[in-house]
C-alpha positions in Angstrom: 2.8 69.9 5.8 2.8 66.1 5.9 -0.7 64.3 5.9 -1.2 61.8 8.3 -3.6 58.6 7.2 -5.9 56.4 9.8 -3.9 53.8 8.1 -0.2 55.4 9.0 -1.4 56.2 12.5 -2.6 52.2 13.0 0.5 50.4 11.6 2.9 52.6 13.2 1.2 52.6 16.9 1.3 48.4 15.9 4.7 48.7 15.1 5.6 50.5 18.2 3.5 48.0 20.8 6.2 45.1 18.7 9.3 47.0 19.9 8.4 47.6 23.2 7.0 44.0 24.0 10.5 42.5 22.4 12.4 45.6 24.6 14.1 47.0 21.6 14.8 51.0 21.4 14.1 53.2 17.8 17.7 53.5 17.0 18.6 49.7 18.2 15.3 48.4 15.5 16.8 51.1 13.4 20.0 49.7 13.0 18.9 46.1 12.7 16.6 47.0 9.7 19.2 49.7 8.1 17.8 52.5 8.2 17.8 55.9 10.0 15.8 56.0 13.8 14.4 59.0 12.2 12.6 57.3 9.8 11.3 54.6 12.5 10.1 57.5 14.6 8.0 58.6 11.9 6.8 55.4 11.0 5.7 54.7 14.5 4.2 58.6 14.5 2.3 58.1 11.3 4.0 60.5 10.1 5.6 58.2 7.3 3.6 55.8 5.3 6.0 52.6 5.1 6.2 50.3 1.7 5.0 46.6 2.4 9.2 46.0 2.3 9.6 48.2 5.2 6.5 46.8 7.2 7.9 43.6 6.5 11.6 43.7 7.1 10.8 45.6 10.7 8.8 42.6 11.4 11.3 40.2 10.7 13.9 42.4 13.0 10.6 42.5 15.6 10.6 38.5 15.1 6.2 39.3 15.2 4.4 35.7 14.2 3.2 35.4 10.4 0.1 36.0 11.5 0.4 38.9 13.1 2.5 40.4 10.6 -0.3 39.6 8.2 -2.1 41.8 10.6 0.3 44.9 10.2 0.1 44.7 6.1 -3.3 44.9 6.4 -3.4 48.2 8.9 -0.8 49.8 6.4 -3.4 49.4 3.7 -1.4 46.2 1.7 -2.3 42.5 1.4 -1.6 40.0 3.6 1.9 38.0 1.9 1.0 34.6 4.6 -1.3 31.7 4.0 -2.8 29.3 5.8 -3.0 25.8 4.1 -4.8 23.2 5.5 -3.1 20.2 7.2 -4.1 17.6 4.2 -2.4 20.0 1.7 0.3 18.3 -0.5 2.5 20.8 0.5 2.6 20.3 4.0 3.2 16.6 3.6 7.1 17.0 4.5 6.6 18.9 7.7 4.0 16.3 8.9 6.5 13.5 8.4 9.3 15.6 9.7 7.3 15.9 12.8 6.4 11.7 13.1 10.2 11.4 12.7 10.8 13.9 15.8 7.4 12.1 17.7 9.3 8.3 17.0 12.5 9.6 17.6 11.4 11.0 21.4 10.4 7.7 22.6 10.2 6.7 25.4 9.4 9.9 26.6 6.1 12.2 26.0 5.8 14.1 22.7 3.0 15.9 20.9 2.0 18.4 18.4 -0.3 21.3 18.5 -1.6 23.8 16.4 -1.9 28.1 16.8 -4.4 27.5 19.4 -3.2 24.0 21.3 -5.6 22.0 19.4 -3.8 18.5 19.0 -2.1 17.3 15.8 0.2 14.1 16.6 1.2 12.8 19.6 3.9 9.6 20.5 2.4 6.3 22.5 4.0 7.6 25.6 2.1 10.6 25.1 -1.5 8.9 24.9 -0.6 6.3 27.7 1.0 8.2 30.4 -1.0 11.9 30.0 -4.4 10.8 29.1 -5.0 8.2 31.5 -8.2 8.9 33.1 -8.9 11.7 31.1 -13.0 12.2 30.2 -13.6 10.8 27.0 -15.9 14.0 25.8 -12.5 15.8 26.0 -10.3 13.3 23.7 -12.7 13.8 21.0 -11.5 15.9 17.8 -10.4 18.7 17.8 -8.7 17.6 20.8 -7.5 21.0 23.3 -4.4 20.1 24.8 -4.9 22.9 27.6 -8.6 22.0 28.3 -6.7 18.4 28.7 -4.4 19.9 31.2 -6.7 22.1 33.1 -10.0 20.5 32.9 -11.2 18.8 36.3 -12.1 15.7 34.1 -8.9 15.6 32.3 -5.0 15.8 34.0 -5.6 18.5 36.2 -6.9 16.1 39.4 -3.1 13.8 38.3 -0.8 17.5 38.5 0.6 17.3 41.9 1.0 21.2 41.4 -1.5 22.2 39.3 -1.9 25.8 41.0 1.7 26.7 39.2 0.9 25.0 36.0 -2.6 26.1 35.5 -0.6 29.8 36.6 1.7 29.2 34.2 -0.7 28.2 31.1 -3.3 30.7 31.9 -0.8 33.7 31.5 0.4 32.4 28.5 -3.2 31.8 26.8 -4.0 35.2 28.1 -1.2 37.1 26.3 -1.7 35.2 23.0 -5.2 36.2 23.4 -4.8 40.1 23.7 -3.5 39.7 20.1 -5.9 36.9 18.3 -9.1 38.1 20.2 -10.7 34.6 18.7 -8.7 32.7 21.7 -10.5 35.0 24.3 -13.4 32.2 24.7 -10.9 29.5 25.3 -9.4 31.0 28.1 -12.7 32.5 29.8 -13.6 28.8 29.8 -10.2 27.8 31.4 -10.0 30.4 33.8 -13.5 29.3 34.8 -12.6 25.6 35.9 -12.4 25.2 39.6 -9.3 24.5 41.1 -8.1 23.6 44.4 -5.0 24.4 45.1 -3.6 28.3 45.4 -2.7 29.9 41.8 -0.2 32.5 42.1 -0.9 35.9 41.0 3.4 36.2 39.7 5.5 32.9 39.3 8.2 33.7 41.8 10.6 30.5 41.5 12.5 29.3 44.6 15.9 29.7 45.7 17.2 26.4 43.8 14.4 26.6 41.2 16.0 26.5 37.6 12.5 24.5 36.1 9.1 24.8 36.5 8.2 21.1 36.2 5.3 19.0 35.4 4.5 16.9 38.5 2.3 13.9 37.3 0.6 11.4 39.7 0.6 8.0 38.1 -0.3 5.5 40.4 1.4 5.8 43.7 4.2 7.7 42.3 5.0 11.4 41.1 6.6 11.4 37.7 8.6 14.6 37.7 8.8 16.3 33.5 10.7 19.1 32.0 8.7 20.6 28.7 10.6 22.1 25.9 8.9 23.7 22.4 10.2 23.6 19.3 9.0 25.5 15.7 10.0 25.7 12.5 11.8 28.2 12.2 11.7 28.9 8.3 8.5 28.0 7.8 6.7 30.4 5.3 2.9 29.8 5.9 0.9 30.6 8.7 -0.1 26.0 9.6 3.6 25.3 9.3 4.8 28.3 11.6 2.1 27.9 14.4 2.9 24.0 14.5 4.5 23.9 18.4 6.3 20.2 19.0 5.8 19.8 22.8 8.6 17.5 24.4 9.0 16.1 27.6 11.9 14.6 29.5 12.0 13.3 33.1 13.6 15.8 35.3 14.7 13.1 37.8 16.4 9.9 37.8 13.2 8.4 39.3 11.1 9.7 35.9 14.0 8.5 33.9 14.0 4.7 35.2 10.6 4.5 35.3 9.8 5.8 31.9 13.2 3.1 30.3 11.2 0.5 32.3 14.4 -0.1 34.3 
């Protein structure tokens, strides 16, 4: 008769919730890690206890955050492999000045950098002259939010010319980042608490010709028109350097574009 442990039953049902969310059957994880869907199945069932190799190289195949895979060592009874150094460490002197290179290099559009949770690291001039103008001083103090920036009725949100999509669209994010780091849950009760005036959809159903969800920005009398992209690193191998999110932004019209050359 096989013994099943609190510990078996909690890494495996963690295990499972990974494959569904990333849409990945038993035998398809099974095959990516190398071993049998039997032995997943029992994994997943508690039934199996799995060596910290085995939590670890279905994570990897799960592509779970660093932090969160911290988080499935510890429910299978094992140490967490993943630290956290602090921005000032020696060691993370390289990826900061990789990321002033990338913040230089973007100009003359918008860049910035944020942290696990959207507090501010780095940002480029265009950044701070174009996004924070107006903004309430009180919210440009350190640590700086980047989405209480973006939502708060004393920061961009009164300058988004459709903030109801945006604030849709940043809200659902928070929230599902928040169902696994319950420490972000206060940040987005406070977001989801700030009035807002236009209609926020309940599902983001694009239009016909909709490839973008862009940020429309008043500045002055005219709309500047932005597409965002993210970028990671994607070997980093402690838990600052992997939750470090480069936000870019590029016009998504040629209006945007002239304006921001200065054509």
């Amino acid at each position: 008769m096989t013994v099943r442990t609190d510990e078996q039953a909690q890494v495996g049902a963690l295990l499972a919730q990974w494959r569904r969310r990333r849409g990945v059957s038993q035998l398809e994880l099974a095959n990516l890690s190398g071993v049998s869907a039997r032995h997943v199945g029992f994994v997943e069932t508690g039934r199996s206890r799995p060596s910290r190799e085995m939590v670890l190289r279905l994570a990897e195949h799960l592509e779970v955050p660093l932090r969160e895979r911290n988080s499935l060592l510890l429910a299978a009874g094992y140490a967490p492999v993943f630290h956290e150094k602090p921005l000032d460490d020696p060691a993370m002197r390289p990826i900061l000045a990789a990321v002033r290179r990338v913040l230089r290099g973007h100009h003359p559009y918008p860049a910035l950098v944020t942290d696990g949770r959207r507090n501010l690291i780095a940002s480029n001039e265009p950044f701070d002259r174009l996004f924070t103008e107006g903004v309430a001083a009180h919210l440009l103090q350190p640590p700086v939010n980047v989405l209480r920036v973006v939502l708060h009725p004393e920061g961009m949100a009164p300058r988004i010319a459709n903030l109801g999509r945006w604030r849709g669209k940043l809200l659902t994010g928070l929230a599902r980042r928040a169902a696994l780091d319950g420490s972000l849950r206060p940040l987005y009760e406070e977001l989801l608490g700030y009035p807002c005036e236009q209609p926020v959809p309940e599902v983001d159903i694009p239009g016909p010709d909709e490839i973008m969800l862009p940020l429309e920005l008043r500045c002055g009398e005219r709309v500047l028109s932005f597409i965002a992209t993210f970028s990671t690193f994607g070997t980093a191998r402690d838990l600052t350097s992997s939750e470090l999110i480069i936000e870019s932004f590029f016009p998504a019209d040629d209006d945007t574009a002239a304006y921001l050359s200065g054509s």
